[in-house]
C-alpha positions as CSV (number, residue, x, y, z in Angstrom):
1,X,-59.7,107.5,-124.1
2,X,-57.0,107.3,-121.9
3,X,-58.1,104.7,-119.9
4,X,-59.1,102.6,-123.2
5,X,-55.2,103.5,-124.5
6,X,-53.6,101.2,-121.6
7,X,-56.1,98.7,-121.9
8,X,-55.1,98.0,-125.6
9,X,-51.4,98.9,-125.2
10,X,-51.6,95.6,-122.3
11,X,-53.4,93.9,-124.5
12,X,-51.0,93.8,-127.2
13,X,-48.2,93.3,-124.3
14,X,-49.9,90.2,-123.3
15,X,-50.6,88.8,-126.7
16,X,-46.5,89.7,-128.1
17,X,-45.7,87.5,-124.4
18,X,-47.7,84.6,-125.4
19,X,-46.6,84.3,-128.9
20,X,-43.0,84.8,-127.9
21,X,-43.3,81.9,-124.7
22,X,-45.1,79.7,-127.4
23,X,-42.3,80.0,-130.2
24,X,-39.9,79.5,-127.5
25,X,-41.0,76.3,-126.1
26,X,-42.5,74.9,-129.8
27,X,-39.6,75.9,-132.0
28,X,-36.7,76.8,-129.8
29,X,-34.2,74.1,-128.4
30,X,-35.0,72.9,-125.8
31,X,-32.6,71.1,-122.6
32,X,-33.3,67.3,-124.6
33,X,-31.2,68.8,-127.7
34,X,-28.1,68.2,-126.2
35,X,-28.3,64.4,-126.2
36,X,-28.7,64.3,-129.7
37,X,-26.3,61.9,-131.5
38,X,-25.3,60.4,-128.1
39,X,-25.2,57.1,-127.3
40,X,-27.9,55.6,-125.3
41,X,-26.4,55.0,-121.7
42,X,-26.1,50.9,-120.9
43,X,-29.0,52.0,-117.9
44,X,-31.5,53.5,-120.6
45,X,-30.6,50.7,-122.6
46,X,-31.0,47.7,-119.6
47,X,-34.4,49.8,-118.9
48,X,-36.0,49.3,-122.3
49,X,-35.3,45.8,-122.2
50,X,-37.0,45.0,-119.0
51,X,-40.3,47.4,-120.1
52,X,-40.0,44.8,-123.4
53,X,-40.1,42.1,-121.4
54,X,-43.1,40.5,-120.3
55,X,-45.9,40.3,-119.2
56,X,-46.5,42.7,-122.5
57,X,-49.4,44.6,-121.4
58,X,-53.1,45.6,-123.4
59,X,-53.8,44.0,-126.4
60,X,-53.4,47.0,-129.3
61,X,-56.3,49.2,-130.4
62,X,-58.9,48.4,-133.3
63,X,-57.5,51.5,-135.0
64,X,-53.6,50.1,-134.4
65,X,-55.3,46.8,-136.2
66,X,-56.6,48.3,-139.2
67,X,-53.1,49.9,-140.2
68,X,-52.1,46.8,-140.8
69,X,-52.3,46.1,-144.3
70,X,-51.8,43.2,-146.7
71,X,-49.4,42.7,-149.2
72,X,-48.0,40.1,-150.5
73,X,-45.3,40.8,-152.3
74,X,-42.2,39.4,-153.4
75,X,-40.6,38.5,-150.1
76,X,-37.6,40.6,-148.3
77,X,-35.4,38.1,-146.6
78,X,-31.5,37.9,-145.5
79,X,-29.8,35.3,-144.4
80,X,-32.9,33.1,-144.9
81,X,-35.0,35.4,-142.4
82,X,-37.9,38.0,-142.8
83,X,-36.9,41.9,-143.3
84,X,-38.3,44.0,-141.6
85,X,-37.8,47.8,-143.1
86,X,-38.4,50.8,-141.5
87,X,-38.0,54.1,-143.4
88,X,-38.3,57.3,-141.3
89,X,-36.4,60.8,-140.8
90,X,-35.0,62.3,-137.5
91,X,-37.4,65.5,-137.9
92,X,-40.4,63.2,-137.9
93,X,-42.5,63.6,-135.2
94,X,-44.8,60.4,-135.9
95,X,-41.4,58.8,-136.4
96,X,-40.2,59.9,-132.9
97,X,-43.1,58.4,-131.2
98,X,-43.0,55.1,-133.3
99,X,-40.0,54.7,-132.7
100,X,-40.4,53.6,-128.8
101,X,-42.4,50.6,-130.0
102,X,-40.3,49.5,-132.5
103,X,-37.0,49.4,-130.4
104,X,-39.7,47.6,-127.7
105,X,-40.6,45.1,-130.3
106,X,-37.1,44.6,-131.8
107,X,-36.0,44.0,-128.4
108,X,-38.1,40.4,-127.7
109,X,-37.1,39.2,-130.9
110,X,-32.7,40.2,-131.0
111,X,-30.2,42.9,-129.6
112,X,-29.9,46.4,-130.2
113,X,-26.4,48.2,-130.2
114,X,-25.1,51.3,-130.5
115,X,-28.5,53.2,-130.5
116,X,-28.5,57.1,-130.1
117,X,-30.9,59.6,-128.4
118,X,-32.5,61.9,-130.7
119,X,-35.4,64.3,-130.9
120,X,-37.8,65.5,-133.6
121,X,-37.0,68.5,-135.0
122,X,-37.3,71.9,-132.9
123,X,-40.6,73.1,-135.0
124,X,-41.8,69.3,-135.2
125,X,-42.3,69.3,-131.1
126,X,-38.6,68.5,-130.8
127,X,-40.0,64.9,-128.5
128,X,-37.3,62.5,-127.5
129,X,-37.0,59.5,-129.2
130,X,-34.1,57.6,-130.9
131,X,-32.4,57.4,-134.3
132,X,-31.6,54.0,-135.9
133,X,-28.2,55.7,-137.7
134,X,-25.3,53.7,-137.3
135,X,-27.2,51.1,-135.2
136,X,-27.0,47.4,-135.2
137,X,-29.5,44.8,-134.9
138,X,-28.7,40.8,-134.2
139,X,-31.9,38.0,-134.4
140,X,-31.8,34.4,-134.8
141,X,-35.4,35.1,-136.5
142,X,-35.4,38.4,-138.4
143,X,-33.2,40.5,-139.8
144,X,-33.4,45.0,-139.6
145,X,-33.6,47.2,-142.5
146,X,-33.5,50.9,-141.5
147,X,-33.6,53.8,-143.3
148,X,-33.3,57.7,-141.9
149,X,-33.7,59.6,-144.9
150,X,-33.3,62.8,-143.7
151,X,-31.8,64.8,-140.6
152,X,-33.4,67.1,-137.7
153,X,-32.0,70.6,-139.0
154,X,-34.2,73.1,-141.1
155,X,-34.4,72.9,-143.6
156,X,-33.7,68.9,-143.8
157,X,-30.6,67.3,-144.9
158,X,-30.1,64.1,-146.7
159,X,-28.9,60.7,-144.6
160,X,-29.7,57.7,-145.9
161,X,-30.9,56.2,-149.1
162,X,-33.1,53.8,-149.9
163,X,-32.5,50.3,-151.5
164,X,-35.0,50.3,-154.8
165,X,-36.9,47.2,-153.9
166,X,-38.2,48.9,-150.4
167,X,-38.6,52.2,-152.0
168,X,-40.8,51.0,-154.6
169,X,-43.2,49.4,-151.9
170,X,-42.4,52.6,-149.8
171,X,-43.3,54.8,-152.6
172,X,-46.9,52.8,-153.7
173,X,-48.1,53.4,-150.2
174,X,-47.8,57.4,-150.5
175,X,-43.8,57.9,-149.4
176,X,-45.2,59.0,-146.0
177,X,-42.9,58.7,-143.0
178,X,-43.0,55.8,-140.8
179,X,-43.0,53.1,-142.9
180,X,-43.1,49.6,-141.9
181,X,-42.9,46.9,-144.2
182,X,-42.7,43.2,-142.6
183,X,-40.7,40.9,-145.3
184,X,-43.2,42.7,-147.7
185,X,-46.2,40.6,-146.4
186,X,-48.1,43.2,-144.7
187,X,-47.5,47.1,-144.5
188,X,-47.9,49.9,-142.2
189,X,-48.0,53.3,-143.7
190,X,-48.8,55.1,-141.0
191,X,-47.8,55.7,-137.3
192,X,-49.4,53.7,-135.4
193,X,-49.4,56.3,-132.3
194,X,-51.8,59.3,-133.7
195,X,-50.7,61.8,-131.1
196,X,-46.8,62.4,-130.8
197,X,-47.6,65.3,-128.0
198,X,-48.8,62.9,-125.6
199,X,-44.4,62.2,-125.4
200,X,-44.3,66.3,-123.9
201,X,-41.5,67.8,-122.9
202,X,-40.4,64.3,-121.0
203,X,-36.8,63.2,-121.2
204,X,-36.5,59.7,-122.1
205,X,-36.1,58.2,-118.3
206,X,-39.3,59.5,-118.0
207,X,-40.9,58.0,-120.8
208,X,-39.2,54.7,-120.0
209,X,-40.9,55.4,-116.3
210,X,-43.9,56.0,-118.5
211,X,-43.9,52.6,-120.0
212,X,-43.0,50.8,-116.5
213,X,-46.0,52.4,-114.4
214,X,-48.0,52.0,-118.1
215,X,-49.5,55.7,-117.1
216,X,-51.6,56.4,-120.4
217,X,-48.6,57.1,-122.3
218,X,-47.0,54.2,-121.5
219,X,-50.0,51.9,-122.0
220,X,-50.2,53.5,-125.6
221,X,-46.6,52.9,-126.8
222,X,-47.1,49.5,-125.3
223,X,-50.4,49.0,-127.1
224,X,-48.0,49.8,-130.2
225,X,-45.3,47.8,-129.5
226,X,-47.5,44.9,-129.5
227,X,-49.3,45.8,-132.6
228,X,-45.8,45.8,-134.4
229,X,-44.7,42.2,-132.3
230,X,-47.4,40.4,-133.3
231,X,-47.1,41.5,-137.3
232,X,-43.6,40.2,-136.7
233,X,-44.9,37.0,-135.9
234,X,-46.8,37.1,-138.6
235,X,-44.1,36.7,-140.7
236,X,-41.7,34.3,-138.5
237,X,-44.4,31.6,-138.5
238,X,-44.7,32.4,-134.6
239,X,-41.2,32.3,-133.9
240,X,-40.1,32.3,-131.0
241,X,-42.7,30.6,-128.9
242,X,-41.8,32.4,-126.3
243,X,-42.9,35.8,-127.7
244,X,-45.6,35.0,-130.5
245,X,-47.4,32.8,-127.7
246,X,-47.5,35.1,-125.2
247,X,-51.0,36.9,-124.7
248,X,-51.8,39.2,-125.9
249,X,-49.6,38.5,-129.2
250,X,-50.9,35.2,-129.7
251,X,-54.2,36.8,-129.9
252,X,-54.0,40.0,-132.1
253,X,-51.4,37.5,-134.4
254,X,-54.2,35.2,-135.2
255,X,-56.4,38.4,-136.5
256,X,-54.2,39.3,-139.1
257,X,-54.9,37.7,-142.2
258,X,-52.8,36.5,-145.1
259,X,-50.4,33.3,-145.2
260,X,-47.0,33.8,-143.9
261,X,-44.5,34.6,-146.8
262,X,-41.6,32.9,-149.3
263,X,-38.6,34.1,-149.9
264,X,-36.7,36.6,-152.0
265,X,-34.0,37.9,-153.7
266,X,-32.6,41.9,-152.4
267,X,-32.6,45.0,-155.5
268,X,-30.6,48.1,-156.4
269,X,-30.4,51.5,-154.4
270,X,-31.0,54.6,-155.3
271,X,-31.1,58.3,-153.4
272,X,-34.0,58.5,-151.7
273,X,-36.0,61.5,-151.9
274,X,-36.8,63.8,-148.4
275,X,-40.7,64.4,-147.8
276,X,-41.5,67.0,-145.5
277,X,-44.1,66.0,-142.6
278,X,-46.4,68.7,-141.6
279,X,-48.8,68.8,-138.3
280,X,-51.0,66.6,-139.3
281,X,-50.4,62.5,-139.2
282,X,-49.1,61.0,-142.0
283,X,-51.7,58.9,-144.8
């Protein structure tokens, strides 16, 4: 009996071990909390631009393909060029991951300034990504709508609302976070990246290293990054050239369906409401 005693009372010394190193590396902060809110450094910065660059790697997924969806709205514009929207929150996991191809994306078609590290929230996988709050965005072909609704603490707090013109779209696909809407032509509701875990524990040099060497992560976010490009293109009418004819944009462009759109005029706002995201991906 006495034998059998230890044996249990190690037992439940191994099992209260792993439970407490699991809730300590899935829910506790972790050494990538610090940066958040911080400016992303000019080399971080310089880095994602030349991963952006060409040549833009694999040509994305069938599943990447079929989140695309049709449409056809009334058209988003400013200043005479396609909106695209983005609606997330900081705690978002799926967000955190999508995010890396959008900034990719954004980055062949404009500049990005004054974008800040962030991570998904501490019980969300805490992964480093960025948040769009209080960033800028300058293109001669499209202009940038985004929309952090809610922060990274627990529970949630309130950031950003949304104008009622994107919310209504926002809200007929579901209210999910991400959301991509391209001048209301064509949707994604949906992340595009189905596994936010493949990001790790990785800081963001190392995900940017990720990209360069396209290791698997890398080849996925670029996979993505493309997927969201050529969408864009969609809606510029293959503007520029220099990006919409590169493979393999020019390529996955010309399977998406639908007529590029007209233009529009922009609606009211009102507070958008928080959703929570729980471990599964968003529908």
């Amino acid at each position: 009996m006495r034998r059998v005693t230890i044996y249990v009372t190690v037992l439940i010394i191994a099992v209260s071990l792993a439970v407490g190193v699991y809730f300590a590396t899935t829910q506790g902060p972790s050494q990538l909390d610090k940066y958040d809110n911080v400016l992303v450094s000019s080399k971080v910065m310089s880095s994602l631009e030349a991963v952006s660059a060409q040549p833009y790697g694999p040509a994305p997924s069938s599943d990447m393909q079929s989140a695309v969806y049709k449409y056809g709205g009334p058209t988003f514009t400013s200043a005479g060029k396609p909106t695209i929207v983005f609606i997330s929150a900081e705690y978002c996991p799926f967000c955190a991951i999508e995010r890396w191809a959008l900034v990719m994306a954004l980055d062949r078609f404009g500049n990005l300034s004054s974008l800040h590290y962030s991570t998904a929230a501490n019980d969300e996988g805490d992964y480093a990504t960025f948040t769009f709050l209080n960033s800028t965005y300058t293109s001669n072909y499209i202009s940038f709508r985004n929309f952090e609704t809610a922060n990274r603490a627990s529970p949630p707090a309130a950031l950003q609302a949304v104008p009622s013109n994107y919310s209504t779209v926002w809200g007929s696909f579901g209210g999910g976070v991400p959301f991509l809407d391209f001048a209301n032509a064509y949707v994604i509701k949906v992340s595009l990246l189905a596994f936010p875990d493949i990001l790790g524990g990785n800081n963001w040099t190392q995900i940017v290293t990720s990209i360069s060497t396209s290791d698997s992560t890398g080849l996925q976010i670029r996979q993505a990054a493309n997927m969201i490009t050529s969408v864009i293109c969609k809606v510029t009418g293959g503007l520029p050239a220099s990006v919409c004819s590169a493979p393999p944009i020019i390529t996955s462009t010309s399977s998406i369906s639908g007529p590029a759109p007209a233009a529009l005029a922009i609606g009211t706002t009102y507070q958008a409401p928080m959703r929570r995201i729980g471990a599964g991906r968003p529908g």
